[in-house]
C-alpha positions, 0 to 999 in steps of 0.5 A: 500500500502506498505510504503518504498521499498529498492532496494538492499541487502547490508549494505547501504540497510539494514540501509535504512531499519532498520531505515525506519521500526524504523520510524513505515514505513512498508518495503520490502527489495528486494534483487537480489542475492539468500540468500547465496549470500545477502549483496553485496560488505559489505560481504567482509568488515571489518570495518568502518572510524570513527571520534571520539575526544577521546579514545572511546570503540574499537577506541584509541587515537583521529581521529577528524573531521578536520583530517578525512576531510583532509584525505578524501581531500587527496585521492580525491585530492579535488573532494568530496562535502564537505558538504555531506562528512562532514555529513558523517564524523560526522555520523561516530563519533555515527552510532556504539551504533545504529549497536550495537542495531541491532546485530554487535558486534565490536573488537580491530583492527589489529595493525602494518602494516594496521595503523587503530587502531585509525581510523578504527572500526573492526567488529567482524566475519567481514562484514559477520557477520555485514550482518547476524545481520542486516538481524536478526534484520530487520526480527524480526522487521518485515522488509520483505525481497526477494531474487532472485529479481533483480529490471530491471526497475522503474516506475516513474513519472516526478521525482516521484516513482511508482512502481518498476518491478521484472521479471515483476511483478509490485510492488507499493510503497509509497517511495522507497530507491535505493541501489543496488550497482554500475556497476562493474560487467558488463564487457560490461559497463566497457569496454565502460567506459575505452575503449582502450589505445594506446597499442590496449588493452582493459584495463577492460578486465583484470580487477578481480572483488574483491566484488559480481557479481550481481552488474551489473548497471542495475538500474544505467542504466536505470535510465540514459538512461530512466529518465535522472536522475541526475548523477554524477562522473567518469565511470572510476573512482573506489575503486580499488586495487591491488590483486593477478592476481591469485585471482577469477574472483568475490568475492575473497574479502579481503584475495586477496589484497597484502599488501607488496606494501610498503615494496620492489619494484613493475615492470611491464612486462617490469621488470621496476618500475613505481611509488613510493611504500613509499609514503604514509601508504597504507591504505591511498594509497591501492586504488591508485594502482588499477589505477595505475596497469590498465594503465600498459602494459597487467594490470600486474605487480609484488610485489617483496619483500625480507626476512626482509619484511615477518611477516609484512604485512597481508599474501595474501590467495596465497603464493608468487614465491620464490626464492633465488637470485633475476635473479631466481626470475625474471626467474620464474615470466617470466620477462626480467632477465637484466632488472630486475637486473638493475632496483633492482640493481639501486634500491639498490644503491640509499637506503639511509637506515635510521631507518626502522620503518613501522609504520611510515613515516620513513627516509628510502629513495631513492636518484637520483632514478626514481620514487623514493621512499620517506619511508620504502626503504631497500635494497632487499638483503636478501634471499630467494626473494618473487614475487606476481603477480598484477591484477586491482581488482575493488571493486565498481565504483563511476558513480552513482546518484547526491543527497543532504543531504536528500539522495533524487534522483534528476531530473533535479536538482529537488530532487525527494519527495519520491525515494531516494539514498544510499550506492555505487549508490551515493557514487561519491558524496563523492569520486570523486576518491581514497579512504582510508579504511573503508570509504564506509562503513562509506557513506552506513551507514550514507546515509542508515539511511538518506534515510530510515529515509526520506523515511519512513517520505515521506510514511507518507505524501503520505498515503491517509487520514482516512476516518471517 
């Protein structure tokens, strides 16, 4: 019988794998999209958080644990268990020797405006990359591996795995590692979960899908409704940002994210501005604005920067709407030209221009102004004028199964001995809610190798004794 079965494609997956067929175990790894589309939402990555004490290889400076700790703090606003966050955190200090191994190849990181240079290890050829070695590396270690297989349902007893089903086929295991992504692709579940807010709109219904359309929740849902697992987080709770209401439905990735929030102003339809673009660097604050674009009126709204902000952030795959005076601009993004000139023009009076420098929390600020914005605030006076319209883009939602530090499924609080969890269906344990750049990918990498680890360890157990 086969040792470990690895639901899921993704990088949370492919280190479950990794490490359970190191550990000896012999492994399938099922994938459900086809193998043009392998690797789930870590295709459109690009690095990962990791803690380190001292200037080390493509990492500079320090970021150690206590400050990784109150950075994750920060974004979840408490709602993290600080036990399994702080596992992951000092995973994050050695997992890269390890990725190494298996093919992934690192670089300097991006400097300037994205802030990560210390924090964040960038892959080289992005997450694509990443996914291609660990799938080199998994078959040439013979890891087995299936596309087009998308997992409907489970077999399990009392808290322990059987088998699991493949356009019904019955596939047996001794242990089995889930990581097939969250629910973010099911528009159906989405809807239920967000529902509808007081002005009739469905909010979900506007919502693009920045990562893979296969994952649609299948599993998570089944294993809620028909084993009762235990379960944890917030259905509306997810990684979302604000992209272009321009970009695809699914899979525009990264290129799709508009990083000009902190250098001008974001309105609503209603051309008026709703919360503090300065508040933080935006990698600490990107994921806030996803939220934050759902709540407002028909999920839109717009990035409105002017000629001293070009060259300072990363340029989005679409160009913005120019204009050369700021009624012109209003005009083109169909926005109320008096209103909008009354929120810019109290916007303006209320600068009090210090020394502008985005690379840190500056004393360029607003006075008297509603909301107000505490750094990076400079006057929109230069022409031409820029506008990007914003959508809610959902990365992965954070509804997923509760576990320990051995990455075990639990059923009524019991941890299961041999089915086990990783990557985006347990990732609510860690992320409550926010999220701050490279963390998932931190959570996969370290609960990928948990779990095969364990699950390859469990295997062992459960094989029958040699006959003499």
């Amino acid at each position: 019988m086969l040792d470990v079965l690895v639901i899921g494609g993704g990088n949370a997956a492919l280190c479950a794998a990794l490490s359970a067929r190191e550990a000896g175990a012999s492994v399938l790894l099922l994938e459900a999209a086809p193998r043009e589309w392998r690797g789930g939402n870590s295709q459109h990555t690009r690095n990962l958080r990791c803690m380190h004490d001292a200037p080390q290889d493509v990492l500079v400076d320090a970021y150690p644990e206590e400050e990784y700790w109150r950075d994750l703090l920060a974004v979840t606003g408490g709602q993290t268990n600080e036990e399994l966050a702080r596992l992951v955190i000092r995973a994050s200090s050695h997992c890269r020797d390890w990725m190494r191994k298996h093919g992934v190849h690192f670089q300097a990181p991006l400097s300037g405006a994205l802030h990560v240079a210390r924090t964040n290890a960038f892959f080289m050829g992005g997450g694509k990359a990443l996914i291609n070695a660990y799938y080199r590396s998994a078959e040439s270690l013979g890891v087995q591996i299936r596309y087009n297989a998308p997992v409907d349902r489970l077999e399990i007893q009392q808290g322990h795995f059987l088998a699991a089903f493949v356009k019904g086929e019955r596939i047996e295991a001794r242990t089995c590692v889930l990581a097939a992504g969250g629910f973010e692709s099911n528009r159906e579940w989405l809807r239920e979960a967000w529902g509808q807010n007081e002005r009739g709109e469905w909010p979900a219904d506007n919502f693009l899908i920045r990562g893979t359309r296969f994952n649609q929740g299948v599993l998570l849902k089944h294993l809620f409704e028909e084993h009762k697992v235990d379960k944890i987080g917030d259905p509306t709770q997810a990684h979302m940002v604000a992209i272009d209401a321009r970009a695809p439905l699914y899979d525009g990735g990264i290129c799709t994210r508009i990083d000009c929030v902190s250098l001008g102003v974001v309105v609503n339809q209603q051309a008026q501005r709703f919360y503090d673009e300065g508040e933080d660097f935006w990698p600490k604050r990107y994921a806030i604005w996803g939220r934050l674009l759902a709540n407002q009126p028909g999920q839109t709204a717009y990035s409105i920067i002017d000629s001293k902000a070009v060259g300072r952030f990363m340029p989005p795959v679409f160009p913005g709407e120019k204009a050369n005076t700021l009624p012109e601009l209003a005009q083109k993004l169909g926005l109320d030209v008096d209103t909008f000139m009354e929120t810019l023009n109290a916007y303006n009076n209320a600068c009090q221009v210090g020394t502008f420098n985005h690379t840190q929390l500056d004393d360029c600020h607003t006075v008297g102004l509603t909301p107000a914005k505490t750094h990076w605030a400079l006057p929109l006076d230069r022409a031409p004028y820029y506008g990007y319209p914003l959508r809610p883009g959902v990365t992965f939602t954070y509804q997923g199964l509760y576990t320990d530090k051995t990455a075990a499924a639990h059923f009524d609080k019991q941890a299961s001995d041999n089915l086990f969890v990783a990557g985006e269906m347990m990732a609510g344990n860690v992320l409550g809610k926010g999220y701050t750049a490279g963390i998932g990918m931190s959570i996969g990498t370290a609960f990928g190798r948990i779990a095969g680890t364990n699950a390859a360890q469990a295997a062992r157990t459960h094989r029958p004794a040699r006959q003499a």
